[in-house]
PyMOL commands that place a pseudoatom at each C-alpha (Angstrom):
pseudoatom trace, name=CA, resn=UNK, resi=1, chain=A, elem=C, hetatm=0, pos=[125.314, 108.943, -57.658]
pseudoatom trace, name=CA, resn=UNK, resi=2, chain=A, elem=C, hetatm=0, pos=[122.730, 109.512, -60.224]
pseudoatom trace, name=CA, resn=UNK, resi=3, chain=A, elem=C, hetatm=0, pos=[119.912, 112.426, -60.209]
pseudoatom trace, name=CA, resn=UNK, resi=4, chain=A, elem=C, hetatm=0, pos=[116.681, 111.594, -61.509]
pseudoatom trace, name=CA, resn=UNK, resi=5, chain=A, elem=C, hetatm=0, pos=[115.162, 114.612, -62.437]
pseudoatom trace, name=CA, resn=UNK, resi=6, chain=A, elem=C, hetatm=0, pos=[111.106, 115.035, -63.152]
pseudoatom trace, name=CA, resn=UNK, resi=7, chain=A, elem=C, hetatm=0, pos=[109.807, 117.486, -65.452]
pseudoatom trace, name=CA, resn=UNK, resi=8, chain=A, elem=C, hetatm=0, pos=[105.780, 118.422, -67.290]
pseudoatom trace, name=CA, resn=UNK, resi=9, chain=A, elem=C, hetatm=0, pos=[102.790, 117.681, -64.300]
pseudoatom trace, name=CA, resn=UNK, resi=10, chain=A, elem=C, hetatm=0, pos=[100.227, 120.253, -63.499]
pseudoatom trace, name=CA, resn=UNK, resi=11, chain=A, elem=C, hetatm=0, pos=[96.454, 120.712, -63.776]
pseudoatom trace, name=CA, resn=UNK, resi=12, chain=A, elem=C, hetatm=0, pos=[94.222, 118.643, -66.320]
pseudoatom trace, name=CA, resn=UNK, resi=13, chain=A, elem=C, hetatm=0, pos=[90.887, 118.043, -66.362]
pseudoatom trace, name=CA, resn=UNK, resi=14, chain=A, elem=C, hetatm=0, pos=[89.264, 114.727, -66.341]
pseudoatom trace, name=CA, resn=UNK, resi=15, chain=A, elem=C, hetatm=0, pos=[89.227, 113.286, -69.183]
pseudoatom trace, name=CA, resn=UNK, resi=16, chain=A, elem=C, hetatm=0, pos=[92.405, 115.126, -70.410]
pseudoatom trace, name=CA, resn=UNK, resi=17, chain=A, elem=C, hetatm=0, pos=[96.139, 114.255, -70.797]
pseudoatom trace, name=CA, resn=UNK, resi=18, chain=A, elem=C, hetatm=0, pos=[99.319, 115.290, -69.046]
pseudoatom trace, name=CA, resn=UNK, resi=19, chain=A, elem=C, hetatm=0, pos=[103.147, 113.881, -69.680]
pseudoatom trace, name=CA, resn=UNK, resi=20, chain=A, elem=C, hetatm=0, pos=[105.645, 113.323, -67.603]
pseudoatom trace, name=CA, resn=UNK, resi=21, chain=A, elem=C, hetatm=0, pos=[109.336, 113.238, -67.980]
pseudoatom trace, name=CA, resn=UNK, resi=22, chain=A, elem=C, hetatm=0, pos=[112.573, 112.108, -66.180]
pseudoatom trace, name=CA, resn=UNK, resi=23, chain=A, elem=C, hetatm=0, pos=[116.011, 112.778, -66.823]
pseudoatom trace, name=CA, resn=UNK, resi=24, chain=A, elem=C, hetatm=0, pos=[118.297, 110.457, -65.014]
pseudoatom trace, name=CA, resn=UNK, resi=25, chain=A, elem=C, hetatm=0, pos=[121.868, 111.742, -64.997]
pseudoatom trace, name=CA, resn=UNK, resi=26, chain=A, elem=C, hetatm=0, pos=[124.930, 109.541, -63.784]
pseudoatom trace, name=CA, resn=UNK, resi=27, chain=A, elem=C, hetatm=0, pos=[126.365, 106.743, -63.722]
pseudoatom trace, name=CA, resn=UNK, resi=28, chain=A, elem=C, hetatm=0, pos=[123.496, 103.786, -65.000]
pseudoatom trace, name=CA, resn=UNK, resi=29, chain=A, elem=C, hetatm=0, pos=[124.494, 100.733, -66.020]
pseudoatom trace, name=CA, resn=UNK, resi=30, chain=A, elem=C, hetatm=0, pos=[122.544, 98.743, -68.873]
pseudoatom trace, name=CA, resn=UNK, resi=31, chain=A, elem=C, hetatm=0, pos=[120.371, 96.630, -66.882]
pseudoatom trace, name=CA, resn=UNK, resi=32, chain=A, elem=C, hetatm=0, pos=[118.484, 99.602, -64.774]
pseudoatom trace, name=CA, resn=UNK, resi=33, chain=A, elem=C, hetatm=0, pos=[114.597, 99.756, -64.731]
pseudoatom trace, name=CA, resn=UNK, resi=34, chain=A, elem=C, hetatm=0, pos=[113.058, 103.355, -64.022]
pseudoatom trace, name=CA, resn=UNK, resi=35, chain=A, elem=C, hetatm=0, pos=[109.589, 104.406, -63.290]
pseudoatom trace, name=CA, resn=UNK, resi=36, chain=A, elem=C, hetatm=0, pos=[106.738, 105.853, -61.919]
pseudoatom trace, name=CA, resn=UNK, resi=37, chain=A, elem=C, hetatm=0, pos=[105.467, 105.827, -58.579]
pseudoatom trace, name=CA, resn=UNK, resi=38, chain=A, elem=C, hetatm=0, pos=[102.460, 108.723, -56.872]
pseudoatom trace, name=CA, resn=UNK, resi=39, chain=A, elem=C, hetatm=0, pos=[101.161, 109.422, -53.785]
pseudoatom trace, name=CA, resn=UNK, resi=40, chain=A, elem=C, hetatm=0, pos=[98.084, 110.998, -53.621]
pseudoatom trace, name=CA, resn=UNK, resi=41, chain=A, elem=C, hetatm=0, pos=[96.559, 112.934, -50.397]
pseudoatom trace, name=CA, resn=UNK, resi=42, chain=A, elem=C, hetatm=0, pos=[96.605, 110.562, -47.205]
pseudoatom trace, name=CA, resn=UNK, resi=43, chain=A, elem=C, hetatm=0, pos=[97.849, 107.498, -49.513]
pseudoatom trace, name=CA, resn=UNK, resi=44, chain=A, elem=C, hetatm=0, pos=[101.203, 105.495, -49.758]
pseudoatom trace, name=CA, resn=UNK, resi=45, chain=A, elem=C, hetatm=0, pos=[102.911, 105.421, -52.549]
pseudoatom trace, name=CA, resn=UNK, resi=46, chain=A, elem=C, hetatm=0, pos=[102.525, 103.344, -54.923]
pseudoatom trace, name=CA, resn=UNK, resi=47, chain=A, elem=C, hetatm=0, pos=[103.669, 102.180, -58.491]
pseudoatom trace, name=CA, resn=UNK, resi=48, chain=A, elem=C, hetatm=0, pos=[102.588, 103.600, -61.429]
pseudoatom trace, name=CA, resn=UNK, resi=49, chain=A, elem=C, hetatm=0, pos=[104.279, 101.761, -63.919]
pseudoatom trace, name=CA, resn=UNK, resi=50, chain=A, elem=C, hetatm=0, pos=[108.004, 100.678, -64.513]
pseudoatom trace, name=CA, resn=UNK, resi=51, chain=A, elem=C, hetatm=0, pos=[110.212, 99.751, -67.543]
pseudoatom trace, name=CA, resn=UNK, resi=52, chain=A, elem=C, hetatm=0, pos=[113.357, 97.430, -67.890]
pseudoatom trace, name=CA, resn=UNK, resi=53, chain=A, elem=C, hetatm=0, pos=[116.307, 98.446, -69.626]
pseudoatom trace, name=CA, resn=UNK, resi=54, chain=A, elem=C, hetatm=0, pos=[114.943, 95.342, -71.944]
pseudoatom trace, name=CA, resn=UNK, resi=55, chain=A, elem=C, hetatm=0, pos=[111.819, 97.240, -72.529]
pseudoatom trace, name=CA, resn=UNK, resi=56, chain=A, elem=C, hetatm=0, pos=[109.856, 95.213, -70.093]
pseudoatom trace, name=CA, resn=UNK, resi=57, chain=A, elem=C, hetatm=0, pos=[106.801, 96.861, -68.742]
pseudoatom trace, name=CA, resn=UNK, resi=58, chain=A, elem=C, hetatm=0, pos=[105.010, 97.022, -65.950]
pseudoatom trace, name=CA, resn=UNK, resi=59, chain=A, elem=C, hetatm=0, pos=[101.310, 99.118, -65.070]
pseudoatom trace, name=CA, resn=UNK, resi=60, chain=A, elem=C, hetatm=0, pos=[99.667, 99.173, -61.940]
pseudoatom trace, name=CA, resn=UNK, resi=61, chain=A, elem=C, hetatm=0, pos=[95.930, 98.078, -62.967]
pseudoatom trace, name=CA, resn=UNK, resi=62, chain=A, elem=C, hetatm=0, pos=[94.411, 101.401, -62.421]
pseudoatom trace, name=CA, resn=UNK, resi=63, chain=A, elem=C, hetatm=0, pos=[96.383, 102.906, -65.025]
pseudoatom trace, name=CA, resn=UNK, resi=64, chain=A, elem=C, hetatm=0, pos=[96.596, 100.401, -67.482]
pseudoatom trace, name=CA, resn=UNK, resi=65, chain=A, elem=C, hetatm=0, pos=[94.788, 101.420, -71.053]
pseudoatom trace, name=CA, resn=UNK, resi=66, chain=A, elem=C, hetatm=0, pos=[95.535, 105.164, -70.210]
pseudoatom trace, name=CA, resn=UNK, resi=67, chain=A, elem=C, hetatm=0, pos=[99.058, 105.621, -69.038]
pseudoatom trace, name=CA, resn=UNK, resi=68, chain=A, elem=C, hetatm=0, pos=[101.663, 104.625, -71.786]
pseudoatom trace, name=CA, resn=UNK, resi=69, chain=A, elem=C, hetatm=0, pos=[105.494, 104.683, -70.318]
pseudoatom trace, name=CA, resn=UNK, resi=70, chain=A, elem=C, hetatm=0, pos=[108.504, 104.855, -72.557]
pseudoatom trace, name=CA, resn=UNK, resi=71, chain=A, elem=C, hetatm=0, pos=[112.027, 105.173, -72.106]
pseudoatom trace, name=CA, resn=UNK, resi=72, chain=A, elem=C, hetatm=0, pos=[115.568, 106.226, -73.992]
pseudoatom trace, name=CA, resn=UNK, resi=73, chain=A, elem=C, hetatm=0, pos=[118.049, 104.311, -72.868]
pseudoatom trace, name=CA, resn=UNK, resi=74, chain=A, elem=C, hetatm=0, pos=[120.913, 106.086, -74.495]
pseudoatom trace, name=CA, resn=UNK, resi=75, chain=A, elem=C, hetatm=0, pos=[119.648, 109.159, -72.926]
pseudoatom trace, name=CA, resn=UNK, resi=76, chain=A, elem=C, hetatm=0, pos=[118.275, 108.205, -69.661]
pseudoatom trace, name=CA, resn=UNK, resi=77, chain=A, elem=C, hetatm=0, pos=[114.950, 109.095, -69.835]
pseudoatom trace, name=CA, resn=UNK, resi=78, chain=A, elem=C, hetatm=0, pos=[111.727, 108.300, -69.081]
pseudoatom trace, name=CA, resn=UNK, resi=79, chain=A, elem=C, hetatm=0, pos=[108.246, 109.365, -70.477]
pseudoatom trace, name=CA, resn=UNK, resi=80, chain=A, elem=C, hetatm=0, pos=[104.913, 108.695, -69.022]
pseudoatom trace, name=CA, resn=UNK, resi=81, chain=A, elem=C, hetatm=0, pos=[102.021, 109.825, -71.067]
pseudoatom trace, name=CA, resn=UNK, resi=82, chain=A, elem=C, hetatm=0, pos=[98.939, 110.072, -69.002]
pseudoatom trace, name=CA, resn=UNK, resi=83, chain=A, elem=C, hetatm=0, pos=[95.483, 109.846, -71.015]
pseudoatom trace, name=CA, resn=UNK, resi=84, chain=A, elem=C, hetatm=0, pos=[91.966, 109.853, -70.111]
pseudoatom trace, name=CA, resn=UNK, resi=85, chain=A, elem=C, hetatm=0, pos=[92.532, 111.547, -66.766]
pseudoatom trace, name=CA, resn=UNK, resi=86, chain=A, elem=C, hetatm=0, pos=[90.545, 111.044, -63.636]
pseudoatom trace, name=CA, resn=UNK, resi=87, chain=A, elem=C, hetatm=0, pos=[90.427, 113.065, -59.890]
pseudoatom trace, name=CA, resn=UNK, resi=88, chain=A, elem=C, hetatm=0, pos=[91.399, 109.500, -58.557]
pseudoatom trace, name=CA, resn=UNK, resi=89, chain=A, elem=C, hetatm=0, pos=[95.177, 110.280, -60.800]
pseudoatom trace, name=CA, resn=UNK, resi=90, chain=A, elem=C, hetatm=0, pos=[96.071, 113.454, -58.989]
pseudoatom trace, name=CA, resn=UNK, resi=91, chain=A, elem=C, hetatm=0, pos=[99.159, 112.638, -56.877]
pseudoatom trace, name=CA, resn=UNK, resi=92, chain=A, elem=C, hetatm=0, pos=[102.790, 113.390, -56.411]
pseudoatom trace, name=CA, resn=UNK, resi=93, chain=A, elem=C, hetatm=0, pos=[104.348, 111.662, -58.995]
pseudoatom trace, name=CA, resn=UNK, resi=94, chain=A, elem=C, hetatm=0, pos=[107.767, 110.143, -58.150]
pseudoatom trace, name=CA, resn=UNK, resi=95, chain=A, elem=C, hetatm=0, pos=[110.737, 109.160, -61.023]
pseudoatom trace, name=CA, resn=UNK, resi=96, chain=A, elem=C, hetatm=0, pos=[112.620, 105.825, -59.678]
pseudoatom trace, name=CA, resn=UNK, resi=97, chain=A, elem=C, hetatm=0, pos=[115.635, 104.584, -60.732]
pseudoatom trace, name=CA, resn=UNK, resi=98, chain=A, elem=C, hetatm=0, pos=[116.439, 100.893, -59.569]
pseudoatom trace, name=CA, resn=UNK, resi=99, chain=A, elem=C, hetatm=0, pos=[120.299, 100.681, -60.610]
pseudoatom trace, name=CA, resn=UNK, resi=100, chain=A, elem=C, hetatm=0, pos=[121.317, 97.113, -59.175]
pseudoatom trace, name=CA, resn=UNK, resi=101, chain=A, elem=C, hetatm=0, pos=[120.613, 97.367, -55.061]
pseudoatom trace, name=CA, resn=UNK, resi=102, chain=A, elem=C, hetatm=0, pos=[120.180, 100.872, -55.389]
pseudoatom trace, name=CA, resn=UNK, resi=103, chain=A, elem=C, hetatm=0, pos=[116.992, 103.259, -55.576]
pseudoatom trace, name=CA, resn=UNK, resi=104, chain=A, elem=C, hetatm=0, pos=[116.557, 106.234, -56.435]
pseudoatom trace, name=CA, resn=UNK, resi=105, chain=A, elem=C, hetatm=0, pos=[114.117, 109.218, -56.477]
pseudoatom trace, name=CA, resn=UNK, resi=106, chain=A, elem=C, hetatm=0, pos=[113.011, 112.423, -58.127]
pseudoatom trace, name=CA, resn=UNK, resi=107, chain=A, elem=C, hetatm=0, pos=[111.782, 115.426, -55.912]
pseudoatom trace, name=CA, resn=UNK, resi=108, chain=A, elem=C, hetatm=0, pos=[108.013, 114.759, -57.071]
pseudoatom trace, name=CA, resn=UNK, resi=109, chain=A, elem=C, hetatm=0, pos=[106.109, 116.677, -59.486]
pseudoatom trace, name=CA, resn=UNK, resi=110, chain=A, elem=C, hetatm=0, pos=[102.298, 117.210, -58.835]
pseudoatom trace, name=CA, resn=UNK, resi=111, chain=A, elem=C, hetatm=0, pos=[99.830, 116.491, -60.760]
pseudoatom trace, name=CA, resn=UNK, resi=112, chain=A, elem=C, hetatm=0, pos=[95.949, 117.840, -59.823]
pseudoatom trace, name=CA, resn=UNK, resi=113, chain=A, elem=C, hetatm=0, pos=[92.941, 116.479, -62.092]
pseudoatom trace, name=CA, resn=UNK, resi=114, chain=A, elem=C, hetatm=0, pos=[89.719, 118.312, -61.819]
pseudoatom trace, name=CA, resn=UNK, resi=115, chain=A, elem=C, hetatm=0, pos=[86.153, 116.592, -61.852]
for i in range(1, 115): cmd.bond("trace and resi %d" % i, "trace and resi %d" % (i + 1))
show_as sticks, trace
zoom trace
């Protein structure tokens, strides 16, 4: 079972900066991507960005030149660092873990960006 476990969020401004971070705990074997998914108000979820354990990366188009991910693979963590803010970002922002055919989630931490 592994716990993915979000932390950072809150209120920013446009045109500010927020980071996020997970801590996956459990058992993850080397080849695991985590990630970012949000849902914002009356939206489906969708991906934010994701990284391989081999550091490949993938950004959803309306994020891409602002939102840098990261991860620590011999901690089990991932980083997203959110730049240039816009209303259009706030959301519920959701940690993944893809461990072979398993998913799995974070509780959501919000994130609100003011005009």
């Amino acid at each position: 079972q592994v716990h993915a476990v979000e932390s950072g969020g809150g209120l920013a401004e446009a045109g500010g900066s927020l980071r996020l971070s997970c801590a996956a705990s459990g058992s993850i074997s080397s080849r695991s991507s985590m990630g970012w998914y949000r849902q914002g108000p009356g939206k489906q979820r969708e991906l934010v960005a994701l990284i391989t354990s081999g550091g490949v990366i993938n950004y959803a188009d309306s994020v891409k030149g602002r939102f840098t991910i990261s991860r620590d693979n011999a901690m089990n963590t991932v980083v997203l660092q959110m730049n240039s803010l816009k209303p259009m970002d706030t959301a519920v922002y959701y940690c993944n873990v893809v461990d072979g055919a398993f998913a799995y989630w974070g509780q959501g931490i919000p994130v609100t960006v003011s005009s």
